[in-house]
C-alpha positions in Angstrom: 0.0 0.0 0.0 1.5 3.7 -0.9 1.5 6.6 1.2 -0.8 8.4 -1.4 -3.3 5.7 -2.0 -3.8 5.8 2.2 -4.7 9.4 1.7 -6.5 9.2 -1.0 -9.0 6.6 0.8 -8.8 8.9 4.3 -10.0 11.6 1.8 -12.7 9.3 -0.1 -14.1 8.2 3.5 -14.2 11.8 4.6 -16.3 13.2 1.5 -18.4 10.2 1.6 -19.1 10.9 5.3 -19.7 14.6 4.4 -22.3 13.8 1.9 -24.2 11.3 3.8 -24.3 13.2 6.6 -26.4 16.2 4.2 -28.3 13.5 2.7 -29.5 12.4 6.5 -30.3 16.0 6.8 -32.2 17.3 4.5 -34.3 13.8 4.6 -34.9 15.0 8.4 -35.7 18.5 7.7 -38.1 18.3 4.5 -39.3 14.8 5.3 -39.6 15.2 8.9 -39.5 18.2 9.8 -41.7 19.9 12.8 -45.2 21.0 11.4 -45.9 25.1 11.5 -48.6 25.1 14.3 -47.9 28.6 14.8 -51.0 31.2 14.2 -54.4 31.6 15.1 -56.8 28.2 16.0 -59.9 27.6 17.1 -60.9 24.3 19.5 -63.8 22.9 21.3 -63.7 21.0 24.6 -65.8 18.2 25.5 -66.3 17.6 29.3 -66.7 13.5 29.6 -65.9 13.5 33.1 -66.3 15.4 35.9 -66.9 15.8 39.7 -69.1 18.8 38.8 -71.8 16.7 37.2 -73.6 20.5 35.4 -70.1 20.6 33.8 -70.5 16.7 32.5 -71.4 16.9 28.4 -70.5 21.0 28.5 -68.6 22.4 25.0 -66.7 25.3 25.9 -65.0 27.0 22.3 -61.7 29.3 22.1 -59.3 31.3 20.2 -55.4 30.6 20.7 -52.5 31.8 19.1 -49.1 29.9 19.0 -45.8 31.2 18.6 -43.1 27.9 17.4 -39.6 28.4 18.0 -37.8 25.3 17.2 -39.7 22.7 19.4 -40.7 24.9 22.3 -44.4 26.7 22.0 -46.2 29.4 23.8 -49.2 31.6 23.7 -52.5 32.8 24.6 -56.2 31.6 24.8 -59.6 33.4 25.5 -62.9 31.4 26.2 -65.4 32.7 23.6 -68.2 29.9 23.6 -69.9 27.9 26.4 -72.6 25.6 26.1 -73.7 24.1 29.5 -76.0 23.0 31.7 -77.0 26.7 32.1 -77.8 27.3 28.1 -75.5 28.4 25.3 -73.6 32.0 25.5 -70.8 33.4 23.3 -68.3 35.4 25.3 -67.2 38.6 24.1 -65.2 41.8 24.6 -64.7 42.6 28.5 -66.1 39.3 29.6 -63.6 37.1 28.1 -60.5 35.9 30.4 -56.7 35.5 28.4 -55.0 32.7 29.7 -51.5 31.3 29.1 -49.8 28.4 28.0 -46.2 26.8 27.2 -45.8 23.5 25.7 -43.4 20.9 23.7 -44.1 20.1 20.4 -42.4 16.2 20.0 -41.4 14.8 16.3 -42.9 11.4 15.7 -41.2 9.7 12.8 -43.7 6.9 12.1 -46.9 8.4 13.8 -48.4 11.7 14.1 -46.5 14.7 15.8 -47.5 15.2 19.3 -48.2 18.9 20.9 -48.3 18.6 25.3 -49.7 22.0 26.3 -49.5 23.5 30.5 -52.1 26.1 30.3 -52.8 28.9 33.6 -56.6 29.7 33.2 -57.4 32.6 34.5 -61.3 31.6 35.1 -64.2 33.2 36.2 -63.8 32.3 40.2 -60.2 31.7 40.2 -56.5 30.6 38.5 -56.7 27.0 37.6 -54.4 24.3 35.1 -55.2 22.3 32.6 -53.1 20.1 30.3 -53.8 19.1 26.6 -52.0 16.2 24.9 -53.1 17.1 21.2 -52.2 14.6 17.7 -51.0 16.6 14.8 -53.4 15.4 12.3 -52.2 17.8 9.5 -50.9 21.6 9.5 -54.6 22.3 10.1 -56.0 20.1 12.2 -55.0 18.8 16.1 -56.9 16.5 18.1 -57.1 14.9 21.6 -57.9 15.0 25.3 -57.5 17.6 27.9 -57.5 17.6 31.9 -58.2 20.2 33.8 -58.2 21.1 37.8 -61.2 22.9 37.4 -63.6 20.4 39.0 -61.7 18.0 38.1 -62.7 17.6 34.0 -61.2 15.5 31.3 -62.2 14.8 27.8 -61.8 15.5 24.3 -60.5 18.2 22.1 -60.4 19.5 18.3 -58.6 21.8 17.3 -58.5 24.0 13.7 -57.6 27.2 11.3 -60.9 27.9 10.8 -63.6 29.1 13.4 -66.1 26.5 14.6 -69.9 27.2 12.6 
């Protein structure tokens, strides 16, 4: 073996390496690449359980808007629909509440994304928590279940671009 044919194979391994490498990258960042959630969406709770039996069956609707910086999210939500035990109402101007929330959006290679939201309600009687664990059905489209302190409430949520009719 020369001296120059042992370089000339370090060299060969390196640019292979090189170009394999950016072949593993850009199948990772246009194949599989973290969905744009950021913007404005509308979602609907449904209360399936509860120790507040008035709240059991109530759909509550809301605006949020998501800011995505690399897997981290954040934002804001305000209540704007309730339909309860006590009859239907929209909610609007001084009477809705903003809340908060932070999150993880999580890359699933062979299954949907997953989006984990912490939200701080700031409710009608007082500061509560509630946690969504939403699928990533499409860049338009979230779905999944929710659990709240408030009474105790889980159920199930959808979530979209476009406002509920």
């Amino acid at each position: 073996m020369s001296f120059s044919s042992f370089f000339a194979d370090i060299l060969a391994t390196i640019i292979g390496g090189v170009i394999l490498t950016f072949f593993f990258f850009l199948i990772r960042e246009k194949l599989f690449s973290l969905p744009n959630i950021s913007g404005k969406w509308y979602f609907q709770t449904n209360t399936l359980a509860t120790k507040y039996n008035p709240y059991r069956n109530m759909i509550l609707g809301y605006t949020a808007v998501i800011w995505k910086e690399g897997n981290r999210v954040e934002g804001t939500i305000e209540k704007i629909y309730e339909n309860s035990s006590t009859g239907i109402r929209n909610i609007e101007g001084k009477n809705r509440k903003r809340s908060t929330f932070q999150g993880n959006l999580e890359r699933k290679y062979f299954q949907s994304s997953l989006l984990q939201l912490h939200v701080n309600e700031n409710a009608e009687s007082r500061e509560s928590t509630t946690y969504y664990e939403l699928k990533i059905n499409s860049k338009d489209n979230l779905d999944g279940v929710f659990n709240s302190m408030i009474a105790e409430q889980s159920g199930t949520t959808i979530w979209q671009r476009t406002p509920f009719v």
